[in-house]
Z-matrix of the N, CA and C atoms (Angstrom, degrees):
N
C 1 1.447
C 2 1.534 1 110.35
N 3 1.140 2 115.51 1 -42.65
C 4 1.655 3 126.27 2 -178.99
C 5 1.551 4 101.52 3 -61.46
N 6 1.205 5 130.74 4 -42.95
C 7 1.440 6 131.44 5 151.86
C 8 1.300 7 127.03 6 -12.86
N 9 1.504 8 95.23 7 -64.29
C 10 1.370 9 123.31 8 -161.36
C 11 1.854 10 119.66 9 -66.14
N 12 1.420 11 75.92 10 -37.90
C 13 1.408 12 112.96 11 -167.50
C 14 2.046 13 103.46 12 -77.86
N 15 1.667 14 99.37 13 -44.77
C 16 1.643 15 83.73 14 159.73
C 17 1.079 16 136.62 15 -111.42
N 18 1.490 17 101.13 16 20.15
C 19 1.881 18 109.61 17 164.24
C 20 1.722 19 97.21 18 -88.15
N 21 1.228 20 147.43 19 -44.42
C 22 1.449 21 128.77 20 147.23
C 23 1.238 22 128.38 21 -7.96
N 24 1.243 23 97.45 22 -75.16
C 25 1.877 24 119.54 23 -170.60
C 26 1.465 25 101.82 24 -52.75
N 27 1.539 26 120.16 25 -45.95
C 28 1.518 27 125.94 26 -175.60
C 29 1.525 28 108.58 27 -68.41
N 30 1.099 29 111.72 28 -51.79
C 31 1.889 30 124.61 29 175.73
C 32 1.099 31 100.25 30 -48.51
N 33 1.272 32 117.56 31 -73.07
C 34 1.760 33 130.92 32 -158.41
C 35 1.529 34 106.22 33 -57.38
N 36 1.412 35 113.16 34 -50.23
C 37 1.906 36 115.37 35 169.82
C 38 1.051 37 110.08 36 -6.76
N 39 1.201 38 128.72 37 145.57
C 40 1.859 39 138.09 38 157.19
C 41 1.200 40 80.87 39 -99.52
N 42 1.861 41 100.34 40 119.81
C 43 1.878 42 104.11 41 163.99
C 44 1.345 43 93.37 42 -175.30
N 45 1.186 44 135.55 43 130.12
C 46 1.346 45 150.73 44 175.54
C 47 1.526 46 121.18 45 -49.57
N 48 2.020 47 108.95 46 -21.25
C 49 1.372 48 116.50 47 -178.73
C 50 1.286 49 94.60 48 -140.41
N 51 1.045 50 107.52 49 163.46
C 52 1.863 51 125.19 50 -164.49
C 53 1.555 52 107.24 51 -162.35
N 54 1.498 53 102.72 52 110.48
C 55 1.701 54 103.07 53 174.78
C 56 1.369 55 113.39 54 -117.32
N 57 1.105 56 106.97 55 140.57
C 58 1.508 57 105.38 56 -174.75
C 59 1.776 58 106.75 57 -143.67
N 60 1.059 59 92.82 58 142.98
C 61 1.797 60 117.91 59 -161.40
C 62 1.995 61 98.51 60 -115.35
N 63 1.455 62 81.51 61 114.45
C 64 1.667 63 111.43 62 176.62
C 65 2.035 64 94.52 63 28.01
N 66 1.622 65 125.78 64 64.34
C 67 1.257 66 104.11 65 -166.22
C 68 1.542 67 116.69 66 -111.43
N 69 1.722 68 113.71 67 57.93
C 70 1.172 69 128.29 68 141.10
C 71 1.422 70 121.77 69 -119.52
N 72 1.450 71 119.12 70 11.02
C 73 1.433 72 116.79 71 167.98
C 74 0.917 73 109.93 72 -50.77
N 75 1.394 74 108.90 73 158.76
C 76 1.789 75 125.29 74 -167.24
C 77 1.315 76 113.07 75 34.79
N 78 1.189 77 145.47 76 36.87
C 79 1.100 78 131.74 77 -174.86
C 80 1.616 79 101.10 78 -117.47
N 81 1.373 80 105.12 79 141.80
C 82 1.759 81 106.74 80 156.49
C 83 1.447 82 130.99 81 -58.32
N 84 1.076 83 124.19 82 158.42
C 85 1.908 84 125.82 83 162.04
C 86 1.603 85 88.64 84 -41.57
N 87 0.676 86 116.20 85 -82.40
C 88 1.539 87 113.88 86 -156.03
C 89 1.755 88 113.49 87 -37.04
N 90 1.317 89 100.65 88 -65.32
C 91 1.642 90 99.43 89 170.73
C 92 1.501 91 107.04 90 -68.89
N 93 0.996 92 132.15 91 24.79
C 94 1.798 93 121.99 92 171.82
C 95 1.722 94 84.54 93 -112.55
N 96 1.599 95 146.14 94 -46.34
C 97 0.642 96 142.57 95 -167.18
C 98 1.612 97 109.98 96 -59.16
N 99 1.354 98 115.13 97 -54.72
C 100 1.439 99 140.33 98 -179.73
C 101 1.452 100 101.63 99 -54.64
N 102 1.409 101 128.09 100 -38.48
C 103 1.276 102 130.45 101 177.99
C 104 1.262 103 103.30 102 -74.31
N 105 1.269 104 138.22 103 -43.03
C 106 1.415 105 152.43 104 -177.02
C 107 1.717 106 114.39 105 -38.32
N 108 1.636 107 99.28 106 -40.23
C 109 1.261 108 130.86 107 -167.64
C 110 1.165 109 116.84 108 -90.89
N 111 1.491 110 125.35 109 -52.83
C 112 0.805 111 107.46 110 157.19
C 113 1.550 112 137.48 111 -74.59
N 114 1.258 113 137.45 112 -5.27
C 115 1.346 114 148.97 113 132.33
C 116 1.700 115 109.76 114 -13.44
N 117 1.922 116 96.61 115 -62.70
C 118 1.599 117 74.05 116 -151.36
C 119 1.839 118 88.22 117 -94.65
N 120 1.498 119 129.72 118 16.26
C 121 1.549 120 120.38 119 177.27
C 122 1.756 121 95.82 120 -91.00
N 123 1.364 122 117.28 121 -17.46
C 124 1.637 123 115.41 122 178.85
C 125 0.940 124 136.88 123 -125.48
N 126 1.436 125 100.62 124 46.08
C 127 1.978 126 95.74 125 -139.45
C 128 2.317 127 75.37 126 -116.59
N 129 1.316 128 110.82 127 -13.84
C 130 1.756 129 97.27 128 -162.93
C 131 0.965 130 108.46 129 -76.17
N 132 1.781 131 105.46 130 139.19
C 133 1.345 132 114.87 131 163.80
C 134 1.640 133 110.66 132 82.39
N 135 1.858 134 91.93 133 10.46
C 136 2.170 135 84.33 134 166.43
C 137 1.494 136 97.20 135 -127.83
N 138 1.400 137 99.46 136 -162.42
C 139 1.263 138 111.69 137 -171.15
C 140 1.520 139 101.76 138 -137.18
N 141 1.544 140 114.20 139 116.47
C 142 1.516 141 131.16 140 175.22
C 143 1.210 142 104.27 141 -87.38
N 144 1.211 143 115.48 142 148.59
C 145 1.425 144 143.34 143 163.73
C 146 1.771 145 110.82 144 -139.22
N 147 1.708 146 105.87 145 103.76
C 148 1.273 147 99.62 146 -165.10
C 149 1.602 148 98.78 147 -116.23
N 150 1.547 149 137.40 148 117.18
C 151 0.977 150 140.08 149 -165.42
C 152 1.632 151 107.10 150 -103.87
N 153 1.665 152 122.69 151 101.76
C 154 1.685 153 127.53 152 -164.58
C 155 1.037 154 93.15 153 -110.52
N 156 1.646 155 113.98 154 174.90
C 157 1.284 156 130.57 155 145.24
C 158 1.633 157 118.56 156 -99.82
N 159 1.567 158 112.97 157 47.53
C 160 1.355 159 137.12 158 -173.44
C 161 1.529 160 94.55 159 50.98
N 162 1.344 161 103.65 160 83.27
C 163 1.309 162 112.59 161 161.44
C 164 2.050 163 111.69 162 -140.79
N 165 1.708 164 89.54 163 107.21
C 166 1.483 165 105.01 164 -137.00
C 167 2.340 166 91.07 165 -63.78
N 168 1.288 167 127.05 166 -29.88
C 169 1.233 168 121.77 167 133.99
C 170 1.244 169 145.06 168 24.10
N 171 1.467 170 90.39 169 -70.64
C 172 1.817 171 118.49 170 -169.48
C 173 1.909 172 98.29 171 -97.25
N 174 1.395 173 119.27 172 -28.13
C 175 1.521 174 119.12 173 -159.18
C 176 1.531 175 88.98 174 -125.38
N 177 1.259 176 147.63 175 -5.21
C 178 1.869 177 127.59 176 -138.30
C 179 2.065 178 81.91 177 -72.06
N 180 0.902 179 134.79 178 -43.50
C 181 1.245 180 143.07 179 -141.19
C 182 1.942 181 94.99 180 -87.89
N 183 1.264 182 137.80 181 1.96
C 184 1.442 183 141.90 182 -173.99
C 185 1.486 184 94.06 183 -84.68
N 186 1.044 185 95.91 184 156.55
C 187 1.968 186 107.54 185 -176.40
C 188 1.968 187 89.94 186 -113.36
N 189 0.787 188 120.06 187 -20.91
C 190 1.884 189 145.75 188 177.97
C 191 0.916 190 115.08 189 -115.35
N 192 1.780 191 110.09 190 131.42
C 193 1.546 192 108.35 191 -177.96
C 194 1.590 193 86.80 192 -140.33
N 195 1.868 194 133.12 193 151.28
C 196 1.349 195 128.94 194 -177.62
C 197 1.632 196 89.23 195 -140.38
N 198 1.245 197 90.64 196 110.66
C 199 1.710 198 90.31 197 164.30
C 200 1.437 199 126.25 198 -82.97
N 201 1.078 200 126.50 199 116.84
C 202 1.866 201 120.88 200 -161.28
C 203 1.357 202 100.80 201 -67.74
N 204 1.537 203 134.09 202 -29.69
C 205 1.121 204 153.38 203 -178.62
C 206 1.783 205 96.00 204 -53.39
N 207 1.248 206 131.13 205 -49.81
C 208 1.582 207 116.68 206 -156.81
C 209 1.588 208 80.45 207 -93.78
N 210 1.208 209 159.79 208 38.26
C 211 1.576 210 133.08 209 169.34
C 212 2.110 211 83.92 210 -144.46
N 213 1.081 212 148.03 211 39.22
C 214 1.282 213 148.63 212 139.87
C 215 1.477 214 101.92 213 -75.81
């Protein structure tokens, strides 16, 4: 729930950039769905930076994808 509670707070922010770190871990289908949603009801007019462990979930909604893997 404490999860839940600051993937909100981060979404909901008025802020032009939004970073978020691996932010469907631990989460159920259900709260990955709910996250899903709110993504695409808050997502206008910012700029995401979503950092996964290719978990397509957490990013499906990026127009940009950087694999750290091709720049080693």
């Amino acid at each position: 729930m404490k999860q839940r509670v600051r993937l909100a707070l981060a979404v909901l922010s008025d802020t032009p950039l939004l970073l978020l770190d691996e932010p469907t871990s631990n989460l159920d289908l259900q709260a990955i769905q709910w996250y899903q949603q709110l993504i695409q009801h808050y997502s206008a007019n910012r700029l995401i930076i979503v950092c996964s462990n290719d978990q397509k979930a957490e990013f499906g909604f990026c127009n940009k994808e950087l694999q750290m893997g091709d720049y080693k």
